[in-house]
C-alpha positions as CSV (number, residue, x, y, z in Angstrom):
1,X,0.0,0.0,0.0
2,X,1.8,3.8,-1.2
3,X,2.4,6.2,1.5
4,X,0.0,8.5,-0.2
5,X,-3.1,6.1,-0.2
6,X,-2.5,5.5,3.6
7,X,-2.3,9.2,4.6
8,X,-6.1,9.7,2.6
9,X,-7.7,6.6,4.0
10,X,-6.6,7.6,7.6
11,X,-7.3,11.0,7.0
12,X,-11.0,10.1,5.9
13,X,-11.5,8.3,8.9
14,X,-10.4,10.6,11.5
15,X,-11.7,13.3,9.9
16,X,-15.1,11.2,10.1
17,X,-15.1,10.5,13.7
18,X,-14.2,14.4,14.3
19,X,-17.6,14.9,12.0
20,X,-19.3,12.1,14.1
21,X,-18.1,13.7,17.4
22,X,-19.6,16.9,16.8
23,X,-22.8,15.8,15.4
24,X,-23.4,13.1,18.1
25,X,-21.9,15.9,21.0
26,X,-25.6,17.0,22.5
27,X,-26.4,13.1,23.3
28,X,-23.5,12.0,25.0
29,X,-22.8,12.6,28.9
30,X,-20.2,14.0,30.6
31,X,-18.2,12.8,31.6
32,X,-18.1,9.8,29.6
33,X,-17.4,5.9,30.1
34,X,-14.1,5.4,29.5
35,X,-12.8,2.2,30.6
36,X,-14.0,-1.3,31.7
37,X,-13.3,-3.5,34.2
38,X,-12.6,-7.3,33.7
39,X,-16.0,-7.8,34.4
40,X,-17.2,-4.9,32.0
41,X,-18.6,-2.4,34.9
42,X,-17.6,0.6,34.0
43,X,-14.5,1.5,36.6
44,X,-12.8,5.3,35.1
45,X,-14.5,8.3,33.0
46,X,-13.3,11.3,31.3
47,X,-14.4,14.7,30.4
48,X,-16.6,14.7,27.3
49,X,-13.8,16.4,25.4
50,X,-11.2,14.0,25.7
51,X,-14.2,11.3,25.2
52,X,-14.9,12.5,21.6
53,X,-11.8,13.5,20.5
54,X,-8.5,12.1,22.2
55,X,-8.8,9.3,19.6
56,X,-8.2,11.9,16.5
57,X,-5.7,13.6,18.7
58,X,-3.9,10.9,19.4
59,X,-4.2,9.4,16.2
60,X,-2.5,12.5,14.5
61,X,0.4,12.4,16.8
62,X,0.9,8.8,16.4
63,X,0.3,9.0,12.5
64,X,3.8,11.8,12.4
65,X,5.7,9.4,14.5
66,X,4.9,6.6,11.9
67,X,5.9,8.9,9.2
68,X,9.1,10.6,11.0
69,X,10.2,7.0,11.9
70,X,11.4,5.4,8.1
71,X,13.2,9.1,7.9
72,X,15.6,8.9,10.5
73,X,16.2,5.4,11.3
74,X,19.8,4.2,10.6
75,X,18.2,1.3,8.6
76,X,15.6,3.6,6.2
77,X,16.5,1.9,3.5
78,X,15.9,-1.9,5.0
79,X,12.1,0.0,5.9
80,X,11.7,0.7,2.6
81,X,12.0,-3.2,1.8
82,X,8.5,-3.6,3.6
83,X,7.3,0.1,3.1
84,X,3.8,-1.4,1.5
85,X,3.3,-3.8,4.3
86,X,4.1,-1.0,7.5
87,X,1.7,1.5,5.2
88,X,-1.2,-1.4,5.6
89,X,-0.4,-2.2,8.9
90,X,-0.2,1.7,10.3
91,X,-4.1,1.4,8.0
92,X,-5.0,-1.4,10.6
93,X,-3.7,0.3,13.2
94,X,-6.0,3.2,12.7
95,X,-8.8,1.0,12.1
96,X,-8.1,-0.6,15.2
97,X,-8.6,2.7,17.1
98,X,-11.7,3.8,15.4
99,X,-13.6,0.7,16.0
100,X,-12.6,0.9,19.8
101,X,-13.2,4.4,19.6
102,X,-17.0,3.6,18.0
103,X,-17.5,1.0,20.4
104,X,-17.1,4.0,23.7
105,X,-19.3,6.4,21.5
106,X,-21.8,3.6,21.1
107,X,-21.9,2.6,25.2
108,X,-22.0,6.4,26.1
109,X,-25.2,6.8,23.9
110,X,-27.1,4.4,26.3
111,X,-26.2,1.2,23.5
112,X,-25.1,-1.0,26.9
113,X,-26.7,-4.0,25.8
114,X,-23.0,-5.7,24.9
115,X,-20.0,-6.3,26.3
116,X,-17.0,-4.4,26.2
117,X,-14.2,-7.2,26.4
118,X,-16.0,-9.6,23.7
119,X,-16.6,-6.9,21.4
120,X,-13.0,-6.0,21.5
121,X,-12.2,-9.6,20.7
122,X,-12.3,-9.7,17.3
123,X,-10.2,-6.8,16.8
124,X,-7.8,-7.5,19.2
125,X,-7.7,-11.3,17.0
126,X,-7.3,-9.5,13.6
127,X,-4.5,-6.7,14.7
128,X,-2.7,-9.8,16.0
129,X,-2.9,-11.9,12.9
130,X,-2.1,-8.9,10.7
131,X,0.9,-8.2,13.1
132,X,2.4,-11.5,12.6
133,X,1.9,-10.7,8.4
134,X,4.3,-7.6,9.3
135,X,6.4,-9.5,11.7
136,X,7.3,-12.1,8.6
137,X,7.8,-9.3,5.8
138,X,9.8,-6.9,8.4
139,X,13.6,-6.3,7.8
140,X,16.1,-5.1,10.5
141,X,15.4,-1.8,11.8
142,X,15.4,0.3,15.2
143,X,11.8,0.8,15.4
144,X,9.7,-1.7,13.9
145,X,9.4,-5.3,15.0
146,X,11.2,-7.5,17.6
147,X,13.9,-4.9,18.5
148,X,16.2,-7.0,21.5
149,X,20.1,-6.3,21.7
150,X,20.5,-9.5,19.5
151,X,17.9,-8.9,17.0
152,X,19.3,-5.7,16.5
153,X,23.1,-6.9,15.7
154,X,22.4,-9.7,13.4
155,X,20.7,-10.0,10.0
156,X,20.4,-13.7,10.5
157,X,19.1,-13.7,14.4
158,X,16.4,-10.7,13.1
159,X,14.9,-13.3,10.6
160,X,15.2,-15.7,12.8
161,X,13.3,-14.1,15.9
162,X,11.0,-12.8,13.1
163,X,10.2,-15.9,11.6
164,X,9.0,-17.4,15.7
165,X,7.4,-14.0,16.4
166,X,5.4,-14.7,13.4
167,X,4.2,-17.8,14.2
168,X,3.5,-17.0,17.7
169,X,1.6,-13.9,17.2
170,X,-0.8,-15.8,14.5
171,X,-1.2,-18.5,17.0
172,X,-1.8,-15.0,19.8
173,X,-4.6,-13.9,17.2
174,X,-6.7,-17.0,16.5
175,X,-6.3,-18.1,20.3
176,X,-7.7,-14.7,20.9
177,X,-10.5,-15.0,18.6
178,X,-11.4,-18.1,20.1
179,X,-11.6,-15.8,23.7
180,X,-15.0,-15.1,22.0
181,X,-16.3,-18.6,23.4
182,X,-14.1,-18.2,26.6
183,X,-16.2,-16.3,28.5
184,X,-15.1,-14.9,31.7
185,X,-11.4,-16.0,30.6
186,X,-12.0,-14.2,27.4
187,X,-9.3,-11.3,28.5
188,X,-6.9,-14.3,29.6
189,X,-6.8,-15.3,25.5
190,X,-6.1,-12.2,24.5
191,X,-3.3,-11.4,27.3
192,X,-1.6,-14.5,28.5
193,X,-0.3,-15.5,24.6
194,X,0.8,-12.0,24.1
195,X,2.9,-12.2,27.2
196,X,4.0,-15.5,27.0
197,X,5.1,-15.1,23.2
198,X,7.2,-12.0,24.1
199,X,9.1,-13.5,27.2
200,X,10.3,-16.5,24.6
201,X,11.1,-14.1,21.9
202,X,13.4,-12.3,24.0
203,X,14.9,-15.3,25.4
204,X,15.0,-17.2,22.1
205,X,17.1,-14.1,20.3
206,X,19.4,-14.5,23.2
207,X,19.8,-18.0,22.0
208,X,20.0,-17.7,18.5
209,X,22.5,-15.0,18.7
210,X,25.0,-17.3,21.8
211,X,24.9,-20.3,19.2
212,X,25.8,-18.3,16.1
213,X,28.8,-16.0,18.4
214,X,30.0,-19.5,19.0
215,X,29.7,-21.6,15.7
């Protein structure tokens, strides 16, 4: 995906939920819902401001990092390798954000009917899945992917932590999907693989890198 055609689709989406924000402003409280506890009770609020708008905010401030990043890392030119792949998934990324962002808008508008944590589920599944697609196209860089002291010094450990982390985040993703049958452990299937995947990616680049110092 070009550069270009990422900036317009993100920009037509935040610039839709500033739209949405101002339209829906009269029928949403303040402050507004703004976090869930495990067992999706509403436990933290904010000011109806930052309730309609930090996601754009944020978004923007996160979308100039993504963009300053492939400029000054020491490795551009290995980002540009996988440019079309980080445009798609900084796209997914932003998706990501509106649909959490929709579902908060949708709860403070009295739509309380579902719950929080399982509809997250199937994002949280799909970002993870679509993370382990970057993980397997991504070449050695200082920003983007499995960065460890190791990682960072080889070529060959990079690919090879890559090609685990790959694996282990598409196995994160569907195990997370399946959190949709899970029910109270739902938030355990998103969580626990996540964790557990980067505690033996760290370890295992260790590895990689101690048996290739000594071959």
């Amino acid at each position: 995906m070009s550069t270009r055609l990422t900036t317009i689709v993100i920009g037509v989406i935040l610039l839709a939920a500033v739209l949405a924000g101002i339209v829906l402003w009269p029928a949403l409280p303040d402050p507004m819902a703004s976090h869930w506890n495990l067992n999706d009770q509403v436990d933290g609020t904010m000011p109806k401001f930052w309730g309609v708008f930090i996601m754009p905010i944020i978004s923007l401030g996160m979308y100039a990092l993504f963009m300053l990043v492939p400029l000054i890392d020491p490795l551009k030119a290995n980002i540009a390798r996988f440019r079309p792949t980080f445009n798609l998934f900084i796209l997914m990324l932003f998706i990501f954000l509106a649909y959490i962002w929709k579902l908060t808008i949708l709860w403070n508008l009295g739509f309380t009917t579902f719950k929080m944590s399982i509809a997250m589920l199937p994002a949280m599944g799909l970002l993870y899945i679509f993370v382990a697609y970057l993980l397997s196209k991504a070449k050695r860089n200082w920003f983007i992917g499995i960065r460890t002291p190791w990682t960072l010094s080889s070529d060959s450990v990079w690919d090879a932590t890559h090609r685990l982390g790959s694996i282990l985040y598409l196995l994160s993703g569907v195990l997370a999907l399946l959190g949709l049958f899970a029910g109270a452990y739902a938030y355990w299937f998103v969580l626990g693989p996540i964790l557990i995947s980067s505690l033996v990616l760290v370890v295992y680049s260790y590895v990689v890198y101690r048996n290739e110092a000594h071959s």
